[in-house]
ROMARSE-583199 format. One line per 4 residues: number of its first residue (from 1); their letters; for each residue x, y, z of C-alpha. Coordinates in steps of 0.25 Angstrom, whole numbers. Example, Ala and Ser with C-alpha at 12.3 -4.5 7.8 and 13.67 -1.06 7.14 Angstrom:
# ROMARSE-583199
1> as> 49,-18,31 ~ 55,-4,29
# end
This chain:
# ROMARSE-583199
1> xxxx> -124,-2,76 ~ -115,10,70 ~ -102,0,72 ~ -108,-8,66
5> xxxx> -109,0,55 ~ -97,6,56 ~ -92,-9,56 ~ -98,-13,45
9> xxxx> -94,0,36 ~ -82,-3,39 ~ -81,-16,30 ~ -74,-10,20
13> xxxx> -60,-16,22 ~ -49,-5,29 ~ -41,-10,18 ~ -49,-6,5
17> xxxx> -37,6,3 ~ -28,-5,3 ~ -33,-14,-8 ~ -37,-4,-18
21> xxxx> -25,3,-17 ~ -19,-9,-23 ~ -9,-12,-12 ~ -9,-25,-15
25> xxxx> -20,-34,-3 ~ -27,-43,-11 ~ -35,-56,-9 ~ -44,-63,-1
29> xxxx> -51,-55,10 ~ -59,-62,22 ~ -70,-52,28 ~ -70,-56,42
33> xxxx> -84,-49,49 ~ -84,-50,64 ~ -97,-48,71 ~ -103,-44,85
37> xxxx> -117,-46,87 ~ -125,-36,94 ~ -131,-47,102 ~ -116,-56,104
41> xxxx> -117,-68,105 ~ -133,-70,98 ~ -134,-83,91 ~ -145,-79,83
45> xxxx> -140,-64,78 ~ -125,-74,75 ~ -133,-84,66 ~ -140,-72,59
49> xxxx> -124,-66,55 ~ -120,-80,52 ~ -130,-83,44 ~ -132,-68,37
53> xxxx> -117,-69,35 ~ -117,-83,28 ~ -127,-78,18 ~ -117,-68,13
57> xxxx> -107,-81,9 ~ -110,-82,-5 ~ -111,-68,-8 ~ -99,-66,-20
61> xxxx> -85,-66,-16 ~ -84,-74,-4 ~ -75,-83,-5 ~ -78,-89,10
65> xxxx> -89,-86,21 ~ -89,-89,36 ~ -97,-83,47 ~ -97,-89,63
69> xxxx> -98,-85,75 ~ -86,-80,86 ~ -79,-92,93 ~ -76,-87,106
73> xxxx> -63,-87,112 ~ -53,-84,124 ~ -41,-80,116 ~ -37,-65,118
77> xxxx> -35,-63,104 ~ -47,-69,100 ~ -59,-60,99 ~ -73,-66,101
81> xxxx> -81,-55,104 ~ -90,-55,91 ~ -102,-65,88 ~ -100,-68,72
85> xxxx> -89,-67,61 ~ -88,-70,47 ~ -77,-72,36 ~ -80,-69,24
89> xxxx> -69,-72,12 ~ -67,-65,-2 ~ -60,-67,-14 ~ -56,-51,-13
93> xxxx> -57,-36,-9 ~ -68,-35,-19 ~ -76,-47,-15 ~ -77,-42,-1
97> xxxx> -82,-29,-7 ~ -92,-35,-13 ~ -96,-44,-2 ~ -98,-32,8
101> xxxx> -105,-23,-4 ~ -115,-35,-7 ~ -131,-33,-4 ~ -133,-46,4
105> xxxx> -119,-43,12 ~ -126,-30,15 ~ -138,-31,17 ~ -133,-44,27
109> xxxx> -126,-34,34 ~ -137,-23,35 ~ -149,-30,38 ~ -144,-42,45
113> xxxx> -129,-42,51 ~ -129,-27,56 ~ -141,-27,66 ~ -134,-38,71
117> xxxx> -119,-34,75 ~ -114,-25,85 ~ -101,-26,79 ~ -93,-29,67
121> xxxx> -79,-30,64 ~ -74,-34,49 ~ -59,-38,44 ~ -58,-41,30
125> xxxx> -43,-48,29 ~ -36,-49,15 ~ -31,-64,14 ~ -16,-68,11
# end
């Protein structure tokens, strides 16, 4: 439990310094959430994060929404270990912020996705 708290506090993008430094990254971000059940490979615990995940759609700023479930693969560089993942798209930095600081956001985090992760990783991604 205390990676996934440790995970999960660290959804504060690494490059926060960067962008109110004014150095210039700007535009649209994709926050990019890849999780490991506790129990892998569950088909009722991916429904719930699917579905708890989806609810979160229409909360303000997000541009686009999808969540799904790992396609398994034999490539080397292609890493299929987790269960579920979801892209989430904003118009900006800020609209991220607000997203991650939003009650339903986190109270869909604390009540429902974290009892059932054993792992998760996030990459939030500037967009060209």
């Amino acid at each position: 439990m205390s990676r996934v708290l440790l995970l999960l506090g660290l959804m504060v993008p690494p490059y926060a310094n960067c962008a109110e430094q004014g150095k210039g990254v700007s535009g649209q971000i994709d926050h990019i959430v890849i999780a490991w059940l506790k129990h892998t490979g569950n088909d009722s615990a991916r429904r719930q994060f699917v579905e708890v995940t989806k609810s979160l759609a229409d909360l303000p700023g997000v541009l686009a929404h999808d969540v799904g479930v790992v396609l398994p693969s034999q490539r080397a560089v292609v890493d299929s270990s987790f269960d579920v993942a979801a892209v989430i798209r904003f118009r900006d930095r800020a609209s991220l912020m607000a997203y991650l600081r939003h009650p339903r956001h986190k109270k869909a985090v604390e009540y429902v996705l974290k009892p059932l992760l054993d792992k998760l990783l996030v990459h939030d991604v500037y967009l060209k």
